[in-house]
N, CA, C and O atoms as a Tinker XYZ file with bonds, in Angstrom:
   424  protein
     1  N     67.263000   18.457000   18.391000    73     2
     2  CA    66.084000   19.191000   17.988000    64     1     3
     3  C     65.593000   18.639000   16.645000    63     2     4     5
     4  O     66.303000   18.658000   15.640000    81     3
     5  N     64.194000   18.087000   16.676000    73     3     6
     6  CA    63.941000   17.596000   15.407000    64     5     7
     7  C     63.923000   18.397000   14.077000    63     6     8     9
     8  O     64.215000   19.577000   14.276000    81     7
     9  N     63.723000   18.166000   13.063000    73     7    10
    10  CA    63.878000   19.263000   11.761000    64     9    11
    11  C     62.294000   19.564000   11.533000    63    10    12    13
    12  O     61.511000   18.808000   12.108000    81    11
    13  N     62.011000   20.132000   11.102000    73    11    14
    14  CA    61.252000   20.756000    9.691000    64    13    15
    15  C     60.994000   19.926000    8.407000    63    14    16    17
    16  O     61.960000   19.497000    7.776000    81    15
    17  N     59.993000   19.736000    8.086000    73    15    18
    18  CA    59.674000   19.127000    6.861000    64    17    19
    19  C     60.578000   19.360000    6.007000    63    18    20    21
    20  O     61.299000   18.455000    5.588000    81    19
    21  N     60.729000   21.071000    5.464000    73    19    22
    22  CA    61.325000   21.253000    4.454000    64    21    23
    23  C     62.910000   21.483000    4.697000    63    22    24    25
    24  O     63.578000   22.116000    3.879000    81    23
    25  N     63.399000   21.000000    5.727000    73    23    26
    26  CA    65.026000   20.669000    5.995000    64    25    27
    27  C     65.351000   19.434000    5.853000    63    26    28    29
    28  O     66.380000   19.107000    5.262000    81    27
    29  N     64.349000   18.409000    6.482000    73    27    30
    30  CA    65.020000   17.039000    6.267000    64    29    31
    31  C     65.700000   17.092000    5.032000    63    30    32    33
    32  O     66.863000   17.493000    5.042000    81    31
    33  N     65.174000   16.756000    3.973000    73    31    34
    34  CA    65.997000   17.202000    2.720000    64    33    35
    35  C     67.392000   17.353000    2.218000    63    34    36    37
    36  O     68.197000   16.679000    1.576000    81    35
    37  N     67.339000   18.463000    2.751000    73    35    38
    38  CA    68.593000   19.288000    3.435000    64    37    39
    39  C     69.976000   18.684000    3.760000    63    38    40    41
    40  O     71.033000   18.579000    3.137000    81    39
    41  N     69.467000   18.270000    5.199000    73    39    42
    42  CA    70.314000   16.923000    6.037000    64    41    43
    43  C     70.979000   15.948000    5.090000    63    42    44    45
    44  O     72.134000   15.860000    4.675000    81    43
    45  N     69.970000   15.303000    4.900000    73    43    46
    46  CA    70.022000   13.649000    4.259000    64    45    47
    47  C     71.064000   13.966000    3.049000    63    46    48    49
    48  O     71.725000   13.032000    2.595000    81    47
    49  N     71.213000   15.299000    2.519000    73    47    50
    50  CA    71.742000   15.730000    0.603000    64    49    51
    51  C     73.226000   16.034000    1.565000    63    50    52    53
    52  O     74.108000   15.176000    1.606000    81    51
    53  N     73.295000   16.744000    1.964000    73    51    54
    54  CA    74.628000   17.087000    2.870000    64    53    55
    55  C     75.452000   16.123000    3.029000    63    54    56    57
    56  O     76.536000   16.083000    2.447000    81    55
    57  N     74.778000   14.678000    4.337000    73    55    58
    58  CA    75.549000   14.031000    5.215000    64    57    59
    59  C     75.617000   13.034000    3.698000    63    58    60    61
    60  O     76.656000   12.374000    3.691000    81    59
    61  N     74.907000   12.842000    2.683000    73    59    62
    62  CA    74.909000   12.163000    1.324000    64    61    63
    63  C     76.447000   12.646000    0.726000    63    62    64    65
    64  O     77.362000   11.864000    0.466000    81    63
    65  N     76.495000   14.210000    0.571000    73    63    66
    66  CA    77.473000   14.711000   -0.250000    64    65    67
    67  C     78.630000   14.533000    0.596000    63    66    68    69
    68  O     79.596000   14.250000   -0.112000    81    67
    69  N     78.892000   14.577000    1.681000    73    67    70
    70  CA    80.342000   14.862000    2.331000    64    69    71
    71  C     80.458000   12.937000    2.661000    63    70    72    73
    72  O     81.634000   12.584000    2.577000    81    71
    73  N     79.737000   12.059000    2.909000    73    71    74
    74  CA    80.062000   11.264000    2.583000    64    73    75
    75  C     80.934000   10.405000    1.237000    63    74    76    77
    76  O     81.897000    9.638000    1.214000    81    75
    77  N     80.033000   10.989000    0.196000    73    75    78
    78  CA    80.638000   10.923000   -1.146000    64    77    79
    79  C     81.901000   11.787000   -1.616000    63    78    80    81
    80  O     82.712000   11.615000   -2.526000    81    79
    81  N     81.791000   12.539000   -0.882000    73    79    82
    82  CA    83.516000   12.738000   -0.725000    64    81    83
    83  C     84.742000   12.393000   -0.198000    63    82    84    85
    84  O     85.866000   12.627000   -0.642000    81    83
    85  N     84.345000   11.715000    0.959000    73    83    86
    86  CA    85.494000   11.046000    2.168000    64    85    87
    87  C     85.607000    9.849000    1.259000    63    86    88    89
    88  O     86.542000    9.179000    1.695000    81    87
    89  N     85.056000    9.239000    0.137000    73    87    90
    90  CA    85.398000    7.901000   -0.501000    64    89    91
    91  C     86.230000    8.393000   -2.079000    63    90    92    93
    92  O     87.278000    7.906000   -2.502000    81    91
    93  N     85.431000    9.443000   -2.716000    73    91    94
    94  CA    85.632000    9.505000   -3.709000    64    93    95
    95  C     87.188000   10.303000   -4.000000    63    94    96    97
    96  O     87.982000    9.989000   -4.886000    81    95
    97  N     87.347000   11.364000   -3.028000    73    95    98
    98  CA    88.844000   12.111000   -3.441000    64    97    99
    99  C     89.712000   11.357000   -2.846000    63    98   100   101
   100  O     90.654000   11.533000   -3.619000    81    99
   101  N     90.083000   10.689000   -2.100000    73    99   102
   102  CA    90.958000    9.723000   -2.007000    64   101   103
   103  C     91.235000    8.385000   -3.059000    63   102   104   105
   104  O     92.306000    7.822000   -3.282000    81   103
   105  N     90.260000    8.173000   -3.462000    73   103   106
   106  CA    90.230000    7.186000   -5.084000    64   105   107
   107  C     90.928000    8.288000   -5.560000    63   106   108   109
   108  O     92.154000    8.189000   -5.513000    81   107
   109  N     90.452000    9.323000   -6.011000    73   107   110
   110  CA    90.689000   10.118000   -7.508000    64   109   111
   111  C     91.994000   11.069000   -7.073000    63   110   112   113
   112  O     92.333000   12.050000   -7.734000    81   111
   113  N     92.747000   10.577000   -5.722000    73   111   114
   114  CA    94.252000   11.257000   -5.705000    64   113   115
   115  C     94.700000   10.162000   -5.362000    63   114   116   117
   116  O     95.700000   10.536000   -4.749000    81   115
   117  N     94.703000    8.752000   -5.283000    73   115   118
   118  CA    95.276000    7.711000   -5.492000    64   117   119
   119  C     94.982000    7.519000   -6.974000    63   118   120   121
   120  O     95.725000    6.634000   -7.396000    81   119
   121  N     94.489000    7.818000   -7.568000    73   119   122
   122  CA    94.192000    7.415000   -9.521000    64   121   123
   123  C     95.191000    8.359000   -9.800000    63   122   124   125
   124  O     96.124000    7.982000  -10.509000    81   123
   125  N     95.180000    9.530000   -9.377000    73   123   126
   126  CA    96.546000   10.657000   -9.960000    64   125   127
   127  C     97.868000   10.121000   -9.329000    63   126   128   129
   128  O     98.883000   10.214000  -10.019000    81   127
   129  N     97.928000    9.756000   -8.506000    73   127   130
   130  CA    99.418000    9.268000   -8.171000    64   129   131
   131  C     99.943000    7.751000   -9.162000    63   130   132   133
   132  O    100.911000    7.515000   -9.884000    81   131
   133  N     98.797000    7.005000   -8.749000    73   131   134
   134  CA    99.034000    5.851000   -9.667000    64   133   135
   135  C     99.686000    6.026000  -11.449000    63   134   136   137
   136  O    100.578000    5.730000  -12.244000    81   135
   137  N     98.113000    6.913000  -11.170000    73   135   138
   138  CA    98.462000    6.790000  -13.319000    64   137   139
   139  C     99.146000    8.459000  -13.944000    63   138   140   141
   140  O     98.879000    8.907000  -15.059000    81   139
   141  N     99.917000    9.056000  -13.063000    73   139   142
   142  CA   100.507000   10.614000  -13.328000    64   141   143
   143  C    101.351000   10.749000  -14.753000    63   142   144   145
   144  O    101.681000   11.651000  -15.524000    81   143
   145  N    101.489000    9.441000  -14.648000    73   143   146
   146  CA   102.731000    9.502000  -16.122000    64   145   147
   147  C    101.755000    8.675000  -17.268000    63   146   148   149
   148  O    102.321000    8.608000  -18.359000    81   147
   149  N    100.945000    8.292000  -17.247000    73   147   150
   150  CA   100.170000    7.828000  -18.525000    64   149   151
   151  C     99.573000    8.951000  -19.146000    63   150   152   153
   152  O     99.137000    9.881000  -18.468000    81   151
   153  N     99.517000    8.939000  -20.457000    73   151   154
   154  CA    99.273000    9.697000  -21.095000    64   153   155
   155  C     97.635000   10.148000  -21.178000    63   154   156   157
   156  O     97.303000   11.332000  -21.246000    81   155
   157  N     96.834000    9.221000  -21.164000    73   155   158
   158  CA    95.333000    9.428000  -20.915000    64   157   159
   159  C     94.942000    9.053000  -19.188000    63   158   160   161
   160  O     93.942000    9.475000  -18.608000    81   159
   161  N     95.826000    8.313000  -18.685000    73   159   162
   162  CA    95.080000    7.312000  -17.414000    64   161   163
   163  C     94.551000    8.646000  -16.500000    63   162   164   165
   164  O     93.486000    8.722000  -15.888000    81   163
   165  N     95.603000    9.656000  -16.594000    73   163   166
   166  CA    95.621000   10.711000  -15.684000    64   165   167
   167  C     94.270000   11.417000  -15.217000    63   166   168   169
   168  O     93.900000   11.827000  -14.116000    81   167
   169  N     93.693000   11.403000  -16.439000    73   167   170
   170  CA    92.492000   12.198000  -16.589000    64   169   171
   171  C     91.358000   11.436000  -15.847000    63   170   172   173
   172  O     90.357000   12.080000  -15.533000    81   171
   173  N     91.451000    9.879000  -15.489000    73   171   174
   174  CA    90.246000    9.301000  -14.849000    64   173   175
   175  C     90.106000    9.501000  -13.499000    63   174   176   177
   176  O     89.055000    9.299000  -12.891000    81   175
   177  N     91.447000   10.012000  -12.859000    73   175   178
   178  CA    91.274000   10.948000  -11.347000    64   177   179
   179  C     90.357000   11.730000  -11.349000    63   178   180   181
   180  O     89.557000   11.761000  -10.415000    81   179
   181  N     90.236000   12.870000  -12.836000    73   179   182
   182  CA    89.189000   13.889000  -12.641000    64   181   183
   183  C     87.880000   13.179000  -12.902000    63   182   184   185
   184  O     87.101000   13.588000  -12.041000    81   183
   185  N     87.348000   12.413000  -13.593000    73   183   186
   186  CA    86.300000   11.578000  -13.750000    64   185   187
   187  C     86.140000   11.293000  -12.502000    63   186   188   189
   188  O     85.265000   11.935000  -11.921000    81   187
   189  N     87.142000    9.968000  -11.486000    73   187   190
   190  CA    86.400000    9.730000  -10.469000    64   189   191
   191  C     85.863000   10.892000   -9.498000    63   190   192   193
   192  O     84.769000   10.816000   -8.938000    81   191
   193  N     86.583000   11.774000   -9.383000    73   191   194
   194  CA    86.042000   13.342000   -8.666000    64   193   195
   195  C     85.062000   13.991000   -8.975000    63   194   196   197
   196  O     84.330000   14.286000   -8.030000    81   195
   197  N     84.624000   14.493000  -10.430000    73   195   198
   198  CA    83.645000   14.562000  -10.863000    64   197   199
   199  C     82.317000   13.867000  -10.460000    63   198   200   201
   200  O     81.251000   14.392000  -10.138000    81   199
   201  N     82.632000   12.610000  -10.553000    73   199   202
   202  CA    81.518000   11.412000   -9.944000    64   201   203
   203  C     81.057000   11.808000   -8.566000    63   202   204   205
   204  O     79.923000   12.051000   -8.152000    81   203
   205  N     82.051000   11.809000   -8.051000    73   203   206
   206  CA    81.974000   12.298000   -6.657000    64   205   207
   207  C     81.113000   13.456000   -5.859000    63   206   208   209
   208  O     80.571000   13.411000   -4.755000    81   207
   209  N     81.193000   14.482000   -6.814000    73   207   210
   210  CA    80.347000   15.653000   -6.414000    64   209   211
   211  C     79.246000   15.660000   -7.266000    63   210   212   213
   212  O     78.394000   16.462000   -6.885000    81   211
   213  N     78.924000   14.995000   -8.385000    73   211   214
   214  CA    78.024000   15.424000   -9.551000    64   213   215
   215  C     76.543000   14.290000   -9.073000    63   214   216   217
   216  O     75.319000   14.417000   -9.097000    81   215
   217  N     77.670000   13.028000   -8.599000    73   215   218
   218  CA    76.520000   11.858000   -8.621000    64   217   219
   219  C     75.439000   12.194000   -7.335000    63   218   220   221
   220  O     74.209000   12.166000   -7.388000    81   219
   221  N     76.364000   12.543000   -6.091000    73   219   222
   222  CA    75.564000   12.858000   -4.953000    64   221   223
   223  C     74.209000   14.498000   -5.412000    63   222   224   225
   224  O     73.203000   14.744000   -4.747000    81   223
   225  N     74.580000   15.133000   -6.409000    73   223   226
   226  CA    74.141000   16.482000   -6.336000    64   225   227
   227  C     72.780000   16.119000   -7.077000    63   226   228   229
   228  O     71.695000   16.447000   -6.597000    81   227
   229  N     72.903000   15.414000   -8.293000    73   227   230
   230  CA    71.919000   15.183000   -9.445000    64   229   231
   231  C     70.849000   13.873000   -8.247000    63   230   232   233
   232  O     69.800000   14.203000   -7.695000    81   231
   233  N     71.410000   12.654000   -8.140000    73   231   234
   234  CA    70.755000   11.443000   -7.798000    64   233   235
   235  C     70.651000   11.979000   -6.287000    63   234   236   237
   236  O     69.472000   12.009000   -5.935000    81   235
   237  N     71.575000   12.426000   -5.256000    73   235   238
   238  CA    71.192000   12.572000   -4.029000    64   237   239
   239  C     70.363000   13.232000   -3.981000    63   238   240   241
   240  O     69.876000   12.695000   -2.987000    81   239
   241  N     69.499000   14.230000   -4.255000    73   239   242
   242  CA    69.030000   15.679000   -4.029000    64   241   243
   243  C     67.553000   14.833000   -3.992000    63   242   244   245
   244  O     66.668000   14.760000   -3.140000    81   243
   245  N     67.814000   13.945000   -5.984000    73   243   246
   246  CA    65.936000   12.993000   -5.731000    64   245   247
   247  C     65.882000   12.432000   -4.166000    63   246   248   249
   248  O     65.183000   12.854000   -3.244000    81   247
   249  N     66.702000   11.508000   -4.165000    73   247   250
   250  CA    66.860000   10.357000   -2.654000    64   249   251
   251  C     66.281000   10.774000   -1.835000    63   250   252   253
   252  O     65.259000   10.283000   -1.355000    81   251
   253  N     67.020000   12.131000   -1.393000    73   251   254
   254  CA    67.005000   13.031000   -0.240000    64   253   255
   255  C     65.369000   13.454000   -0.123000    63   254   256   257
   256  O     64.737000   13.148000    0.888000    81   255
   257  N     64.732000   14.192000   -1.254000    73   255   258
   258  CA    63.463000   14.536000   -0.793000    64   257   259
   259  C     62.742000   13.296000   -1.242000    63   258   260   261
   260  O     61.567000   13.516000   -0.948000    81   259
   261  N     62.836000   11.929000   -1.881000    73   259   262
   262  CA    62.104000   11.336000   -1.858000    64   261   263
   263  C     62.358000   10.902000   -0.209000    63   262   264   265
   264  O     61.440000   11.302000    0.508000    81   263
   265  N     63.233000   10.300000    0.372000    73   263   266
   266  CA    62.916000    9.900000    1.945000    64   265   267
   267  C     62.211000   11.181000    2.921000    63   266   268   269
   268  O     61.655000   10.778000    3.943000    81   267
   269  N     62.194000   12.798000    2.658000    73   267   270
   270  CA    61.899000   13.631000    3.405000    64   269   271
   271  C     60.685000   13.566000    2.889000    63   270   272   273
   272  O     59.782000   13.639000    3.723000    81   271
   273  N     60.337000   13.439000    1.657000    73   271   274
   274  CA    58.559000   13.061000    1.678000    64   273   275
   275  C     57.999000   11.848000    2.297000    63   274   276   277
   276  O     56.784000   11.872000    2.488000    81   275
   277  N     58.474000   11.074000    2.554000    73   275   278
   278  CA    58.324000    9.984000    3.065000    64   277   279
   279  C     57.762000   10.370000    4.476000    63   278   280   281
   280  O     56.576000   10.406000    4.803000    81   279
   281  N     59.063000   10.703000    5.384000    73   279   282
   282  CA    58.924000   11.346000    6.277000    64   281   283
   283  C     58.066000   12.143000    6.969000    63   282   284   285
   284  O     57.882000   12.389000    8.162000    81   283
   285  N     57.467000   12.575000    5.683000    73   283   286
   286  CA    56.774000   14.542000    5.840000    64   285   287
   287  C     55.140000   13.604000    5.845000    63   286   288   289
   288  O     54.135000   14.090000    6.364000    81   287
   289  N     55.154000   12.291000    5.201000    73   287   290
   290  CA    53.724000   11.690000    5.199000    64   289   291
   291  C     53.191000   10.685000    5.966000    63   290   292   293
   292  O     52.068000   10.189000    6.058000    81   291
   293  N     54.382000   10.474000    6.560000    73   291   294
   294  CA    54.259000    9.754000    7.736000    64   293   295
   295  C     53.722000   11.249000    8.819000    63   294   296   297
   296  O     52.541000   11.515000    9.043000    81   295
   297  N     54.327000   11.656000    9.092000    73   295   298
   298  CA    54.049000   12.825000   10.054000    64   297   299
   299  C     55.057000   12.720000   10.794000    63   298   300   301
   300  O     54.985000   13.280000   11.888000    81   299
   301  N     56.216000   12.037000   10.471000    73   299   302
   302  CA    57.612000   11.809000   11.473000    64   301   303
   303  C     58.260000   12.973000   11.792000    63   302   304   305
   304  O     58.246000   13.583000   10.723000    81   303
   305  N     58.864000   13.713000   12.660000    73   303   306
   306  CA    60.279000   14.166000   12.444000    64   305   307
   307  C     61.564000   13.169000   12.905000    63   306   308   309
   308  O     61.597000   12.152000   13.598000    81   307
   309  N     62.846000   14.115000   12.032000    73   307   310
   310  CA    63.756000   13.393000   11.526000    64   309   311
   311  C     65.196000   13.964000   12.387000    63   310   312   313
   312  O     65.723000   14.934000   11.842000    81   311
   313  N     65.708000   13.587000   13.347000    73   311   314
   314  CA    66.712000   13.540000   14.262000    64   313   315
   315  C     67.979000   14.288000   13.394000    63   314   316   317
   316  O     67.594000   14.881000   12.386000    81   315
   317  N     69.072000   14.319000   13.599000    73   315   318
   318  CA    70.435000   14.585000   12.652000    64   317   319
   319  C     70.485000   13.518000   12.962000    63   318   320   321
   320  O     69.707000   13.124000   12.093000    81   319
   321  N     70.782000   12.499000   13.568000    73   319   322
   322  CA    71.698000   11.444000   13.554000    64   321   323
   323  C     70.574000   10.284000   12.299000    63   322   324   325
   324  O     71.144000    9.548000   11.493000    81   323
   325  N     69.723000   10.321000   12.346000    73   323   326
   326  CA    68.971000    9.629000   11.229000    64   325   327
   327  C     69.233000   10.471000    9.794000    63   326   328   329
   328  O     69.086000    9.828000    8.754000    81   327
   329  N     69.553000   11.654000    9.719000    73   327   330
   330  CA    69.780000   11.929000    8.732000    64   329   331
   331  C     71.131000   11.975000    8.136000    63   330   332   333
   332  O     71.395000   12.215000    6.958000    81   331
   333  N     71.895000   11.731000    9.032000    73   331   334
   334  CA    73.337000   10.872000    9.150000    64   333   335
   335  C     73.180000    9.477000    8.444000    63   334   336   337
   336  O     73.637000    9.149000    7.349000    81   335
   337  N     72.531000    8.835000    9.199000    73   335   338
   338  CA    72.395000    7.507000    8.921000    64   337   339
   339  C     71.994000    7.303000    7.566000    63   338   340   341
   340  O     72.505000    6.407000    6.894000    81   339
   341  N     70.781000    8.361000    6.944000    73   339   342
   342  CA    70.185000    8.155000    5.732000    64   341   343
   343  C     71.406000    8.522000    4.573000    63   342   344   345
   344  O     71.518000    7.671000    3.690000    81   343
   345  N     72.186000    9.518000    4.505000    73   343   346
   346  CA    72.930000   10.071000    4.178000    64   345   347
   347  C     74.265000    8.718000    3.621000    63   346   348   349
   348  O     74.578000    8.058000    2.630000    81   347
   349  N     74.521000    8.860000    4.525000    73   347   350
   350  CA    75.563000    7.886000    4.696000    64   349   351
   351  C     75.513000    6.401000    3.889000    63   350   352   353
   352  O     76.381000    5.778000    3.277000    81   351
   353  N     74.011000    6.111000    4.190000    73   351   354
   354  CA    73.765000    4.720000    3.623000    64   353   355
   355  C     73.295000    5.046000    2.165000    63   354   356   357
   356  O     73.131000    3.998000    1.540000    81   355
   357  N     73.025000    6.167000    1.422000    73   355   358
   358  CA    72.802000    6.271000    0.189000    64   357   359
   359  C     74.484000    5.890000   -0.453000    63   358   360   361
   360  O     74.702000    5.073000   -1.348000    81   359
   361  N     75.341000    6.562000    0.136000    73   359   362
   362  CA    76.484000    6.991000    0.329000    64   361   363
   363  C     77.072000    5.156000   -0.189000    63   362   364   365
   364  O     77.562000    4.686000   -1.215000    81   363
   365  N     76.691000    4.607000    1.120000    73   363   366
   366  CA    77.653000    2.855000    1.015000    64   365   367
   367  C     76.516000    2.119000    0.025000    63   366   368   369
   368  O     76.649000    0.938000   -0.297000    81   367
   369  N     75.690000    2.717000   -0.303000    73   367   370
   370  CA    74.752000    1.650000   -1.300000    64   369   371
   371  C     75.382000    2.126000   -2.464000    63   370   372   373
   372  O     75.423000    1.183000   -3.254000    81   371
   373  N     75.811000    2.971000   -2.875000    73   371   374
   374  CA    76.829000    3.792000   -4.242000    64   373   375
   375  C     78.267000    3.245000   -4.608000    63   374   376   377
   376  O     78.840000    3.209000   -5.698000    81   375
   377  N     78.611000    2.890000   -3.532000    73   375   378
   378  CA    79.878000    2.272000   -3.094000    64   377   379
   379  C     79.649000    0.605000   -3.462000    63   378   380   381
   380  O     80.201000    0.080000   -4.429000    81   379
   381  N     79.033000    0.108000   -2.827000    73   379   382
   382  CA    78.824000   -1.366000   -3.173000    64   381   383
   383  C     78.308000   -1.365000   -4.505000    63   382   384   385
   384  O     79.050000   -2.176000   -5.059000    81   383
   385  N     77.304000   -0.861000   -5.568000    73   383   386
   386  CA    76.921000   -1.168000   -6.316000    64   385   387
   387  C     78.268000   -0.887000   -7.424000    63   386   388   389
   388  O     78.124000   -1.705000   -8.333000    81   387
   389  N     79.081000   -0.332000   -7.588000    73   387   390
   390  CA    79.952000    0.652000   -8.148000    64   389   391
   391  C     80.734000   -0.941000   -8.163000    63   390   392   393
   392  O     80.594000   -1.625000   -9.177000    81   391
   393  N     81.456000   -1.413000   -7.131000    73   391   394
   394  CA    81.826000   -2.456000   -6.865000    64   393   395
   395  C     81.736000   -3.645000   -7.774000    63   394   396   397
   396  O     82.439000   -4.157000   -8.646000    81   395
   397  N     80.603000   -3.863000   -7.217000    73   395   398
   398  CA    79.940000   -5.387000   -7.830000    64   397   399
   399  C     79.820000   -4.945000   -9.256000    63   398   400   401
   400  O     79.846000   -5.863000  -10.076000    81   399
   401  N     79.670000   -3.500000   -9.807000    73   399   402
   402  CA    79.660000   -3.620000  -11.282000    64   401   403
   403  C     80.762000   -3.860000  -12.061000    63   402   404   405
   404  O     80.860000   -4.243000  -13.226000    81   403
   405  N     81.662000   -3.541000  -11.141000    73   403   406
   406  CA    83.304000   -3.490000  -11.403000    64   405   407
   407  C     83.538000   -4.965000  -11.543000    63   406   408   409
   408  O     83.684000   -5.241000  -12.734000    81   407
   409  N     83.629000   -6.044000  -10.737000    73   407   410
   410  CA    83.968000   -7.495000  -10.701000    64   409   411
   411  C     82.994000   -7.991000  -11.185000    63   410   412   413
   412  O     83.193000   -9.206000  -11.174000    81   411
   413  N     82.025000   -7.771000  -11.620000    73   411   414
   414  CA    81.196000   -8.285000  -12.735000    64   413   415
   415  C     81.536000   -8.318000  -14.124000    63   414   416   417
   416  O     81.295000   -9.387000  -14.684000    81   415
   417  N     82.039000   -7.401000  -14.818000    73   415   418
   418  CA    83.161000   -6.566000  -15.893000    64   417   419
   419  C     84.497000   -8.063000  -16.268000    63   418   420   421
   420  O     85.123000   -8.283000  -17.305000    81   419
   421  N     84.502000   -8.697000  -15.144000    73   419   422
   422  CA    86.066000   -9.127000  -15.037000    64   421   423
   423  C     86.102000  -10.455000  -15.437000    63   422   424
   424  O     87.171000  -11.064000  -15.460000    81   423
C-alpha cells in the first residue's frame, strides 16, 4: 500500500535509524569488550553508540524529508520497500564515509 506524503518521511527516518543501529551497537560492544580495562578507551563504546542514535535522529530526519519532498513534488508515492532501500542507503553512505575518513587519518 503506497504511503502518504506526510509518512514517507516517517519510513525512510525509521528503516535510516534501525539500520544505524544493526552497525553501530555491535562496534560500540566490541569497543567495550576490546578496551574494558583502559582507563579512558572505555568510554569511546559510549561515543560510538551515541553516534549511532544521535547521527541518524539530527542528520536522518533532514535526509528523510528532504527525499519525501522530493517525492511529494514529483507526485510519486513511495512503496516500504523503497523506503527500505532509501533508509538503508543513507545508512551504508554513513558507513563508507566514516571509513574512508578513518584510513585517510593513517
Amino acid at each position: 500500500m503506497p504511503k502518504r506524503p506526510r509518512e514517507m518521511w516517517y519510513g525512510v527516518f525509521l528503516w535510516a535509524l534501525v539500520s544505524s543501529l544493526f552497525f553501530h551497537v555491535p562496534a560500540g560492544l566490541l569497543a567495550l569488550f576490546t578496551l574494558r580495562h583502559h582507563k579512558y578507551g572505555r568510554f569511546m563504546s559510549v561515543g560510538i553508540l551515541l553516534m549511532g542514535i544521535v547521527g541518524p535522529i539530527t542528520a536522518g530526519i533532514l535526509t528523510s524529508a528532504a527525499i519525501a519532498g522530493v517525492y511529494r513534488a514529483a507526485g510519486k508515492d513511495m512503496i516500504p520497500f523503497e523506503a527500505l532501500t532509501l533508509g538503508t542507503g543513507q545508512t551504508f553512505c554513513v558507513v563508507v564515509v566514516s571509513f574512508l575518513r578513518i584510513l585517510a587519518t593513517l
